[in-house]
SETIPA-784504 format. One record per residue (C-alpha): residue in three letters; x, y, z. Coordinates in steps of 0.001 Angstrom, whole numbers, plus 524288, in hexadecimal, padded with zeros to 5 digits. Example, Ala and Ser with C-alpha at 12.3 -4.5 7.8 and 13.67 -1.06 7.14 Angstrom:
2
Ala8300C7EE6C81E78Ser835667FBDC81BE4
***
This chain:
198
UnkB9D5A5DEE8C73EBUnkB96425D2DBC6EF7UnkB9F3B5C687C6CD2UnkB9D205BE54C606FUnkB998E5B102C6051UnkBA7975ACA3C5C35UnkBACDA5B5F4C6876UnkBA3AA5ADA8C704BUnkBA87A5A17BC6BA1UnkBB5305A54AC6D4AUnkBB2DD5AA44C7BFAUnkBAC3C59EB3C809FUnkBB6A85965EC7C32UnkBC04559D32C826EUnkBB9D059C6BC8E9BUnkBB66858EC1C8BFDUnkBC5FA58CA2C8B2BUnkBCABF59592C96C2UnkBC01E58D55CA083UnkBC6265808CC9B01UnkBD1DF58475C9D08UnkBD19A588B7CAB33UnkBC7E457C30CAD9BUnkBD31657553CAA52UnkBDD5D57CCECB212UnkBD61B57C6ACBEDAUnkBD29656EC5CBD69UnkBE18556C72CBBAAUnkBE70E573F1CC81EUnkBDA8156EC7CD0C8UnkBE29756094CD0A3UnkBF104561DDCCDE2UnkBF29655385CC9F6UnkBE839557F5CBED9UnkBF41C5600ACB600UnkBFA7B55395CB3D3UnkBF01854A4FCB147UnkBE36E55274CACE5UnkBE34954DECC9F1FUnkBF0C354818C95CAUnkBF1A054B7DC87B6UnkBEBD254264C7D64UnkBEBF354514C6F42UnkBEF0D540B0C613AUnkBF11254AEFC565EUnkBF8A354F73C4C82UnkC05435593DC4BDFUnkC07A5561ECC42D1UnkC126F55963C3BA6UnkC07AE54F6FC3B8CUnkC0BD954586C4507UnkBFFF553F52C4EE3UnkC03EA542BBC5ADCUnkBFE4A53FD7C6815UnkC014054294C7703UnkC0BD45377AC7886UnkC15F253E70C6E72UnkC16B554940C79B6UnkC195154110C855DUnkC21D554638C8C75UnkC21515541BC88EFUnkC1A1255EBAC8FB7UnkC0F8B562D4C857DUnkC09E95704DC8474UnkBFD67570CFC7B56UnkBF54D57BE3C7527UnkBE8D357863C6C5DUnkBE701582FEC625BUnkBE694582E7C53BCUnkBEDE358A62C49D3UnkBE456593C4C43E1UnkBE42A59990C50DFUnkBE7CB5A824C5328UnkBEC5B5AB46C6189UnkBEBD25A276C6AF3UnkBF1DD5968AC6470UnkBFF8A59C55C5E82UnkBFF315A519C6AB6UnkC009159797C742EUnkC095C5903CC6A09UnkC130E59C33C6BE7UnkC12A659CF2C79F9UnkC141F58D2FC79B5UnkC1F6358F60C6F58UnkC27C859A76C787FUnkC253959017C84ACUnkC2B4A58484C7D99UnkC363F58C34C7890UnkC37F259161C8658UnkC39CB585DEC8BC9UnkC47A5582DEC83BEUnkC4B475728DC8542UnkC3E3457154C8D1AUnkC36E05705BC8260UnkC38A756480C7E5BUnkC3070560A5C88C8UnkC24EB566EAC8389UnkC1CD25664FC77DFUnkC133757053C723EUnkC06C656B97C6CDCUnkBFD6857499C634AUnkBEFFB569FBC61DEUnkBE6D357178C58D9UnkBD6E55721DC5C1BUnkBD675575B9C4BAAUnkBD80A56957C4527UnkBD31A56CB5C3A24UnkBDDC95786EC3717UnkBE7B25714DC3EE7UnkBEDD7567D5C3602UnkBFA7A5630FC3AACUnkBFE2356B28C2C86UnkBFA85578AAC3334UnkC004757528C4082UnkC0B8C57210C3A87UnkC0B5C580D7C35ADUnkC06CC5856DC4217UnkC0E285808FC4DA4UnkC1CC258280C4896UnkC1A7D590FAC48A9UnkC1C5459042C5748UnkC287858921C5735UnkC26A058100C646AUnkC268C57445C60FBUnkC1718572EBC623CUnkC10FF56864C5AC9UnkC03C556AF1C5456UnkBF8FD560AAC56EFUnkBEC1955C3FC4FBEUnkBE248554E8C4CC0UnkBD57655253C47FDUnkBC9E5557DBC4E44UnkBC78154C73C54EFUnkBD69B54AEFC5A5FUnkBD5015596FC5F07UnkBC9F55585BC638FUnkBCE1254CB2C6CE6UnkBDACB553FEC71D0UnkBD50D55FE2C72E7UnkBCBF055856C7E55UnkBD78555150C844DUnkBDE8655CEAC854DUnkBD22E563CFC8B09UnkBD24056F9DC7FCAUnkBC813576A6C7903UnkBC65A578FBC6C28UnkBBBF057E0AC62B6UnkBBA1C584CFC55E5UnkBB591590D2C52EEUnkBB05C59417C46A3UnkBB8955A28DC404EUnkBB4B45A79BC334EUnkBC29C5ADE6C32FEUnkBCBE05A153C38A4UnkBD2945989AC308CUnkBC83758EE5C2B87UnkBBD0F59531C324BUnkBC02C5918AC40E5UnkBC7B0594C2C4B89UnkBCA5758B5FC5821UnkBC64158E8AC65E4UnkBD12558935C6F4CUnkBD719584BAC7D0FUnkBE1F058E2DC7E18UnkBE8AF5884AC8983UnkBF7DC582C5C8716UnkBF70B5775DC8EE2UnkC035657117C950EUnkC053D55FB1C951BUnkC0F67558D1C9C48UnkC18C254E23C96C6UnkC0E9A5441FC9BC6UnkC03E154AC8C9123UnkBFC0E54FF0CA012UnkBF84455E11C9F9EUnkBFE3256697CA6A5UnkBF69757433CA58EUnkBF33357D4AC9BA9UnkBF7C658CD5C98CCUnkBED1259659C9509UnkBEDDD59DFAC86D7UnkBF6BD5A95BC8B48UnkC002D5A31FC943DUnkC0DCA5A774C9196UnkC17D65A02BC8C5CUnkC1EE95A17AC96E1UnkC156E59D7BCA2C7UnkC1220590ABC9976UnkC20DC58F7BC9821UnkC22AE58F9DCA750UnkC17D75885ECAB41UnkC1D9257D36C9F83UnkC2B8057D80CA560UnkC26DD57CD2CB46AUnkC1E6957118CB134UnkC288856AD3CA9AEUnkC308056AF3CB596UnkC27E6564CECBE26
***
């Protein structure tokens, strides 16, 4: 069976993402100082009610973070509900975490449509944007990649290639590690609650 070009695309990006992400992983468990301190969060966007909002209105939170976009079909509301059963499984706990959604589709994204989007998961997450050139930047200090893909049948044309990882920051804004697509809600939920009580 001969594979389109878009099947190609798609393909090499996911391999492009999957060698990324265990790059990363390795590099993390070679040096275990490295969790803590290989890179701290750093951003200025916009939530979905609007508000600029940046790394320091977090402090002191654990933060987990998914980059997605709305328009997309599977993978995106399928993390969002795993990350909404783990922060309603951890009861008082979680008010020591916050949920972020930061979209790689500015130009869908308004804070309007996240503001549509994110509630239907009922979690608490806050929806964050940008323009290209804001996502752009935290998409690099988070160490994410993005791209579009061009869709005759996708709202507006397009459809986003994505990092699919759920990736875990302490209270400090360090990061921590990182779940693959597909993890449970429960092993993200256990991992959470053991490194919380560290």
């Amino acid at each position: 069976m001969r594979l389109s070009a878009f099947q190609k695309v798609l393909w090499g990006l996911a391999a492009l993402a999957v060698a990324g992400f265990v790059w990363l992983q390795i590099s993390f468990k070679t040096d275990p100082q490295a969790e803590a301190t290989a890179f701290r969060v750093n951003f200025e966007l916009t939530d979905h009610q609007g508000m600029v909002r940046t790394q320091d209105d977090f402090a002191g939170r654990w933060m987990l973070v998914f980059f997605g976009f709305s328009n997309c079909p599977d993978v995106c509301p399928t993390t969002l509900a795993e990350v909404a059963a783990v922060m309603d499984a951890l009861g008082s706990d979680a008010a020591h975490v916050q949920p972020l959604f930061i979209s790689i589709d500015p130009e869908r994204d308004t804070p309007m449509e996240l503001a549509k989007f994110v509630p239907h998961f009922n979690a608490g997450i806050i929806g964050l944007t940008g323009t290209s050139d804001q996502i752009k930047r935290t998409s690099e200090t988070f160490r994410v990649y993005y791209e579009k893909i061009k869709e005759a049948a996708a709202p507006g044309g397009y459809t986003m290639g994505h990092s699919s990882q759920l990736s875990l920051f302490d209270p400090q804004g360090g990061y921590v590690g990182a779940w693959t697509y597909g993890t449970p809600a429960e092993e993200i939920l256990s991992d959470l609650k053991a490194r919380m009580s560290m």
